[in-house]
C-alpha positions as CSV (number, residue, x, y, z in Angstrom):
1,X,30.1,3.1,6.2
2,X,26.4,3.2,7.3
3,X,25.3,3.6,10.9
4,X,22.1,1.8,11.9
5,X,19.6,5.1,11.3
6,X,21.0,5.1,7.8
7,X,20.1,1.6,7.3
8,X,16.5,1.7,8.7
9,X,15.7,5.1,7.2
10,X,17.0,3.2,3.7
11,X,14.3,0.8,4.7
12,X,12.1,3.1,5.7
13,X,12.5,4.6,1.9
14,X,11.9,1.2,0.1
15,X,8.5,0.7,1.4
16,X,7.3,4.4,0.4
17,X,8.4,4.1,-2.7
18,X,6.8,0.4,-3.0
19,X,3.7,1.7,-1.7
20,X,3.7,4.7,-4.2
21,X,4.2,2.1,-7.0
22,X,1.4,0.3,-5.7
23,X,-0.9,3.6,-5.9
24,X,-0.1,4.3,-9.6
25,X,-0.6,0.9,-10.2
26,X,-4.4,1.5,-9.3
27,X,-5.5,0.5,-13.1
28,X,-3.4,-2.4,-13.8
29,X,-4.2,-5.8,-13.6
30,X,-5.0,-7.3,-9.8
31,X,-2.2,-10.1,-10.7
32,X,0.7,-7.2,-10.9
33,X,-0.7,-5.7,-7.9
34,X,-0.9,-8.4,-6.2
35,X,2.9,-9.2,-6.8
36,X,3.7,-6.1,-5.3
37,X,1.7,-6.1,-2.8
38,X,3.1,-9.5,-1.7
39,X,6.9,-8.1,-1.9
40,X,6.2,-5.1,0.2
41,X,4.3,-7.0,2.9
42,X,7.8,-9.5,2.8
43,X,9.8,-6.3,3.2
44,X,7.8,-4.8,6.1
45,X,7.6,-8.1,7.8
46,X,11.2,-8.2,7.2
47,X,11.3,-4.2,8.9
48,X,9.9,-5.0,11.5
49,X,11.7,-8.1,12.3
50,X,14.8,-6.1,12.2
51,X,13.4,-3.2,14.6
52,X,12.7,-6.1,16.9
53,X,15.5,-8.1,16.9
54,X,18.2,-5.7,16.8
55,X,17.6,-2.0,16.8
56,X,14.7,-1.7,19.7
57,X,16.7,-4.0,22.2
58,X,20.1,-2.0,21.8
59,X,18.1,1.4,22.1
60,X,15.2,0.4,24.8
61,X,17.0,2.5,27.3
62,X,17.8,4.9,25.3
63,X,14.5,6.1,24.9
64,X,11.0,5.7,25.8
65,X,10.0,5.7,22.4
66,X,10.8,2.0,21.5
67,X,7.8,1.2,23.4
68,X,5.7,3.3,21.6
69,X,7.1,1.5,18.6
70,X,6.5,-2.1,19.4
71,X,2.5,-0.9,19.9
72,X,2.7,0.4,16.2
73,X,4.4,-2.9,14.4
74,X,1.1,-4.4,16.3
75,X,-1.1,-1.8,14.6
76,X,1.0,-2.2,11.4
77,X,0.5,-6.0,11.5
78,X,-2.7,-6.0,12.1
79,X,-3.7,-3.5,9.3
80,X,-1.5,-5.3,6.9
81,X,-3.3,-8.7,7.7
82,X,-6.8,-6.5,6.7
83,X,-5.6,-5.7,3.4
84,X,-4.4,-8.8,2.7
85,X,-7.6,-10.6,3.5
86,X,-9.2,-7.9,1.3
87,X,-9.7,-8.2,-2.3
88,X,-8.3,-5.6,-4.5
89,X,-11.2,-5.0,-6.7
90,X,-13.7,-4.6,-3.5
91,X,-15.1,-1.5,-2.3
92,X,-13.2,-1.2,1.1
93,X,-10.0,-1.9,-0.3
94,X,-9.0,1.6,-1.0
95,X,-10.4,2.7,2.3
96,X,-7.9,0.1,4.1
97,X,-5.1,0.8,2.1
98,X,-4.7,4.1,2.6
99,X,-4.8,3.3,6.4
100,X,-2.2,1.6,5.8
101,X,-0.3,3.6,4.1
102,X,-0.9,6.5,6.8
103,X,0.0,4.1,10.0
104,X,3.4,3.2,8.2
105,X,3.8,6.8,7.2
106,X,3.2,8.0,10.5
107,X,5.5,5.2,12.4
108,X,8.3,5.5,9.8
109,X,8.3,9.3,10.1
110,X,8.1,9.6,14.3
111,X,10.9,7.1,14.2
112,X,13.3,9.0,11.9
113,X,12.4,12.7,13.3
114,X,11.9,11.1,17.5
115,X,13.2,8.2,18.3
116,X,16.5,7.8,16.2
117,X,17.5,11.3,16.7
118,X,17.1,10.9,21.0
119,X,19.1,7.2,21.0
120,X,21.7,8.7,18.6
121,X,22.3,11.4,21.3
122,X,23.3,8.4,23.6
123,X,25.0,6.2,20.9
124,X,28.1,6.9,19.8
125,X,29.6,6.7,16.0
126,X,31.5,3.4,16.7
127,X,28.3,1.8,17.9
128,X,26.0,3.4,15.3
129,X,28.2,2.0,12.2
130,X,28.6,-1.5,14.6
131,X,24.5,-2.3,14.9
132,X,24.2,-0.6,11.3
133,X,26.1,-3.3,9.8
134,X,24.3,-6.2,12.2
135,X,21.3,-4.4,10.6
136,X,22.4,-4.9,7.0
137,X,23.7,-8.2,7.3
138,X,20.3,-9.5,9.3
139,X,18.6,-7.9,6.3
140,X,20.2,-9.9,3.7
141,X,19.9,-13.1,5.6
142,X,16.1,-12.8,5.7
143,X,15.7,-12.0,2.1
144,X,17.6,-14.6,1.3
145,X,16.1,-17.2,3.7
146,X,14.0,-20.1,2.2
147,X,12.3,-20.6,5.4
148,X,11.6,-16.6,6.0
149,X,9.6,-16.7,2.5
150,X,8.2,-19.9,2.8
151,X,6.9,-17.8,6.7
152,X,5.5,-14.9,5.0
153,X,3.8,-16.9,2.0
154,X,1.8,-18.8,4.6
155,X,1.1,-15.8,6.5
156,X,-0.5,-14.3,3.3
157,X,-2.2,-17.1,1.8
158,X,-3.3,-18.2,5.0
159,X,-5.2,-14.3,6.0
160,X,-6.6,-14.3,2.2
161,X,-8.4,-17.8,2.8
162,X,-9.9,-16.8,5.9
């Protein structure tokens, strides 16, 4: 089945390919950008909830890395909430997307070529395939989650008001 670096990396390939969408969707209307927008900030809140809660703790010894990480999902956060607050048609939204875009790029890639390669050296299959599935299954439960969405709808409305 899938070990947890699979999972993540999975992950990892669902919010490049949202955030490509989101580029060619550059002409269309600001209501189906929007829309997107909104799902892939679910799905890296979501991420990074699962990093978090599952993958950094079993791994924190592992490597000195997961430190490193937990710095980024700050900086990830905190660049998400500027886009969000910024309107799509303005002048500095391209400017703070493609930060964006780079600081996910750049986390996404030193995880899967650094970090998961060094605590997979210490991990063996049977606990890769065991925290892959807690992985999967978190996963599901927070997209399913009334109370998850109803989080991350507040979060957005909430930084677009201010």
């Amino acid at each position: 089945m899938t070990d947890a670096h699979e999972v993540l990396i999975d992950h990892h390939r669902l919010l490049r390919t949202m955030m490509r969408q989101f580029d060619e969707l550059i002409s269309a209307p600001a209501p189906d950008r929007r829309r997107l927008l909104n799902t892939l900030s679910a799905e890296m809140q979501i991420h990074e909830q699962l990093e978090d809660e599952l993958y950094y703790p079993a791994v924190r010894d592992l490597t000195p890395l997961v430190w490193l990480a937990h710095a980024e999902h700050r900086q990830l956060e905190d660049q998400l909430a500027v886009v969000l607050r910024t309107p799509l048609d303005s002048e500095p939204f391209p400017d703070e997307w493609r930060t964006l875009v780079h600081t996910l790029e750049g986390h996404a890639t030193e995880e899967e070529t650094d970090m998961f390669p060094e605590a997979g050296a210490y991990l063996d299959a049977g606990k890769l395939h065991t925290l892959g599935q807690a992985l999967h299954t978190r996963q599901a439960q927070l997209r399913r989650s009334r109370l998850v969405q109803a989080r991350h709808w507040l979060k957005r409305e909430t930084l677009r008001h201010l």
